[in-house]
C-alpha positions as CSV (number, residue, x, y, z in Angstrom):
1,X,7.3,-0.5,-9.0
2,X,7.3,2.6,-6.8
3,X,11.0,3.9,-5.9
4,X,12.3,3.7,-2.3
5,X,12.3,6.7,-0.5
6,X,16.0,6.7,2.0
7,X,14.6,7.0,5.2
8,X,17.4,8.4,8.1
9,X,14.7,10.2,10.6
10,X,14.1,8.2,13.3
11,X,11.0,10.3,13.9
12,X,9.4,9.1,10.8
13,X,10.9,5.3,11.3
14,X,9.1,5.2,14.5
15,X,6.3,6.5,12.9
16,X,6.0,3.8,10.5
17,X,5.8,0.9,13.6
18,X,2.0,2.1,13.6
19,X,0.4,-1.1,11.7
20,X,-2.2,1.1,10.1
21,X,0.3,3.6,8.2
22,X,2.0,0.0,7.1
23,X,-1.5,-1.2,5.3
24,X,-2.2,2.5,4.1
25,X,1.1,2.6,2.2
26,X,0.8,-1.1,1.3
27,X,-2.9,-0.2,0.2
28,X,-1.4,3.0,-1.9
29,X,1.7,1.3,-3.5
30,X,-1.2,-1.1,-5.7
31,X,-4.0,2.0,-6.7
32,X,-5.0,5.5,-5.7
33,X,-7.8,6.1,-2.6
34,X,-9.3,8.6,0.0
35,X,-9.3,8.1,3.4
36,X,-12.9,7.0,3.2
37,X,-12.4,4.0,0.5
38,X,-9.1,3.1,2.7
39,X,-11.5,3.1,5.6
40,X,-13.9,0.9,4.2
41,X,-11.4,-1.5,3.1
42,X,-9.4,-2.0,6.4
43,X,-13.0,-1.7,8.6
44,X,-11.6,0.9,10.8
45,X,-13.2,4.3,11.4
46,X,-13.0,7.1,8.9
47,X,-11.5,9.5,11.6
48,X,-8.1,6.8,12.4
49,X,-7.6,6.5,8.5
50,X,-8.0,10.3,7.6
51,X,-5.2,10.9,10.8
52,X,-2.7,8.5,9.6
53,X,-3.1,9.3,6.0
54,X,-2.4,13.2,7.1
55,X,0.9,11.7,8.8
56,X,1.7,9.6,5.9
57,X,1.5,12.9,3.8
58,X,3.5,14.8,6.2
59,X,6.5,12.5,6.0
60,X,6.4,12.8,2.0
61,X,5.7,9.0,1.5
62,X,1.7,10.0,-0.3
63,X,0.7,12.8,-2.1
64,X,-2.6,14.4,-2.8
65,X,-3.5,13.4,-6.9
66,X,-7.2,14.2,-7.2
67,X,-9.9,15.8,-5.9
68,X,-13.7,14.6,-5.8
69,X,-17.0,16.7,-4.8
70,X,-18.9,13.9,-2.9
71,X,-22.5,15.3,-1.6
72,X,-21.5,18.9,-0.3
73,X,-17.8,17.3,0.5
74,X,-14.4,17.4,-1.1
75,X,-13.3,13.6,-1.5
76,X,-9.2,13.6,-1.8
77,X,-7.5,10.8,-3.7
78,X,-3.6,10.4,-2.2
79,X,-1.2,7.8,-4.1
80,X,2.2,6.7,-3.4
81,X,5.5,8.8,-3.7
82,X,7.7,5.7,-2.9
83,X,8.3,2.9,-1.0
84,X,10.2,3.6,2.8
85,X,13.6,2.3,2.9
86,X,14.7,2.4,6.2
87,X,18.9,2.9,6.5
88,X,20.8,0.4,8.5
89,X,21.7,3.6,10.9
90,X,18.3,4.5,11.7
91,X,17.2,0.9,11.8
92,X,20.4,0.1,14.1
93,X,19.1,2.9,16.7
94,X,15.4,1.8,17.3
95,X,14.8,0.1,20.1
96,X,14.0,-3.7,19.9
97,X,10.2,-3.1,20.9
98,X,9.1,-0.4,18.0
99,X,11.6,-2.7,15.7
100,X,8.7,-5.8,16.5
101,X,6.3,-3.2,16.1
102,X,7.4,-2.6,12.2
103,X,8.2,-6.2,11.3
104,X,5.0,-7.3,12.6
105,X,3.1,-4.7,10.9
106,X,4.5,-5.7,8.1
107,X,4.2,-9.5,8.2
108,X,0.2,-9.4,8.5
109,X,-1.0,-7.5,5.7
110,X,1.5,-9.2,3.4
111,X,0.8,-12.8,4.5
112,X,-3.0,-12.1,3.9
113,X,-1.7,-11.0,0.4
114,X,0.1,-14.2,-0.2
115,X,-2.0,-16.5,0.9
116,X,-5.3,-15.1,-1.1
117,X,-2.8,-15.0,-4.5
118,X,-2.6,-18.9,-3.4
119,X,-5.9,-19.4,-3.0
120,X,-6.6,-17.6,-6.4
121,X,-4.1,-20.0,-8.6
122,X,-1.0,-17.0,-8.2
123,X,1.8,-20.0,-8.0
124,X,-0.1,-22.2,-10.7
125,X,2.2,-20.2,-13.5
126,X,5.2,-22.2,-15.2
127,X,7.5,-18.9,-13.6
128,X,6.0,-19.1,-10.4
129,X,8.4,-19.6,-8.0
130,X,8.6,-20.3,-4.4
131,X,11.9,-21.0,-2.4
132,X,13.5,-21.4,1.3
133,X,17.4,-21.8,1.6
134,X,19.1,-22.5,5.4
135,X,22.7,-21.1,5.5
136,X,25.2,-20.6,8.0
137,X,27.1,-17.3,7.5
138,X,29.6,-14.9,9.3
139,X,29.5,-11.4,9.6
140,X,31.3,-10.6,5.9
141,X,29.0,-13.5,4.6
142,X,25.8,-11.5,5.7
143,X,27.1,-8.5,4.0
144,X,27.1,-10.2,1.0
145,X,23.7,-11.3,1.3
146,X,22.1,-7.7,1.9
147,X,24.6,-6.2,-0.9
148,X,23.5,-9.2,-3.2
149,X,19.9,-8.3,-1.8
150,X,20.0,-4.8,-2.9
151,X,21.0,-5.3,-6.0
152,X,18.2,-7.8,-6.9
153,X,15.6,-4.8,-5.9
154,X,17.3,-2.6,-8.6
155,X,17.2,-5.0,-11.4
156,X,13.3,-5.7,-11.0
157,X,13.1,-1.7,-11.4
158,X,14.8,-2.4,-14.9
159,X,13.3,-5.2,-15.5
160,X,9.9,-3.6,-14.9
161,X,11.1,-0.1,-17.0
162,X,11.5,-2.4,-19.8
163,X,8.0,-4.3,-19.5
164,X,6.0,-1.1,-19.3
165,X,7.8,-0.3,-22.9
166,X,7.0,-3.0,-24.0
167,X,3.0,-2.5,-22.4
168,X,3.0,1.4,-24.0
169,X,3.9,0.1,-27.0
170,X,1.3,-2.2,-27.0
171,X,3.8,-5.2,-27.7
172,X,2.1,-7.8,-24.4
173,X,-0.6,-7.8,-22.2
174,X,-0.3,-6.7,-18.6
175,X,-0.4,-9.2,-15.8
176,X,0.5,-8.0,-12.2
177,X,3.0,-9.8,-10.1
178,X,4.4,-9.6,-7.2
179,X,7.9,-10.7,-5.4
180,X,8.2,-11.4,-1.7
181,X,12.0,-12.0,-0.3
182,X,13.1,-12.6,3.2
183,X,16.5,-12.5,5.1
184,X,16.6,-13.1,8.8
185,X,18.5,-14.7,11.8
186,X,17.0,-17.6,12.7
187,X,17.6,-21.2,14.4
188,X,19.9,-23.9,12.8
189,X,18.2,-26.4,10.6
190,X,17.2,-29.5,12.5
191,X,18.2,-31.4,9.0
192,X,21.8,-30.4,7.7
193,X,21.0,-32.7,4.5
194,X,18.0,-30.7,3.5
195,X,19.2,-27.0,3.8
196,X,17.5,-25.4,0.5
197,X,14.2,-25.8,-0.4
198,X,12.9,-24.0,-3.7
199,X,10.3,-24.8,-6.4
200,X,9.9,-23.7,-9.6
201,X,6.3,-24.0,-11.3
202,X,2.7,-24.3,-9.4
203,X,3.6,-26.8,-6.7
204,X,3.4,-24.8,-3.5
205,X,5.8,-24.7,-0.3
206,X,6.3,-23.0,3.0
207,X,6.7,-19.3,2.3
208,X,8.6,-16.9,4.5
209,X,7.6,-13.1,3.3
210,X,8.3,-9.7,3.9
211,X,7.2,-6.0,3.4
């Protein structure tokens, strides 16, 4: 799991609305790639790609790891530096419009991500887990959620730390996973008497997901 990287300049937040930069960093996070294999995986033209990725590089969130003579040309290989986490400051100042812009951007790649693990038997695993809980919360009680939140994100990072021990020493075998959470404001539940929903195991359910 890639650290987060504490984003506070707006500049760069905004930048990040663009739903191309989203799918390059999302793209990044999972291998390394040049503007041209990035290109041919989201079909959009070399030139876009090669723009954003310069952007992407400019804000520190890739970095240039290899380079590749390719027929007369130089092919550069950018990875990851870590994941953007957007403060609640900067997040609270965007306006509502490039706020859509980023959640969107986020929503599409990640959904098609979901739903081909789906397809591909990725909840069929006894740990596989899928869940959806309605709750009705005050201010202090949404704190608590975002604080609770938080600290979930920093025990995967352990947990993970320990499993690629556990991989170096050649101990298990590697298998790639991935966890999807979701918080958001939304309408009451039309049924009071079926607030949670969650499943354990390979039995599938409506997913909300997020970058």
């Amino acid at each position: 799991m890639k650290p987060f990287a504490d984003l506070s300049d707006q500049r760069v937040v905004k930048a990040l609305a663009h739903p191309l930069r989203v799918q390059i960093l999302s793209m990044l996070e999972q291998q390394t790639a040049s503007p041209s294999e990035l290109a041919a995986e989201l079909r959009v033209p070399l030139g876009n790609v090669s723009y954003h990725v310069r952007q992407l590089q400019s804000f520190g969130l890739i970095r240039l790891v290899r380079t590749t003579p390719r027929r007369g040309s130089i092919e550069h290989h950018y990875e990851l530096v870590a994941r953007p986490d957007i403060t609640d400051q900067a997040w609270d100042g965007l306006p509502d419009i490039v706020k859509h812009a980023m959640v969107g951007a986020a929503l599409a790649p990640l959904g098609r991500l979901v739903n081909d693990a789906a397809t591909a038997g990725g909840f069929t695993r006894r740990e596989a887990h899928l869940s959806r809980t309605a709750m009705t919360l005050d201010e202090e009680g949404w704190r608590h959620v975002s604080d609770l939140l938080v600290g979930m994100f920093e025990k995967l990072e352990e947990i993970e730390r320990d499993a690629g021990e556990r991989l170096a020493a050649g101990e298990s075998e590697p298998s790639h996973s991935t966890v999807v959470l979701m918080h958001f404001e939304s309408p009451p539940v039309e049924n009071e008497h079926a607030r949670a929903e969650h499943h354990d195991g390979a039995t599938s359910n409506s997913m909300p997901a997020a970058y």
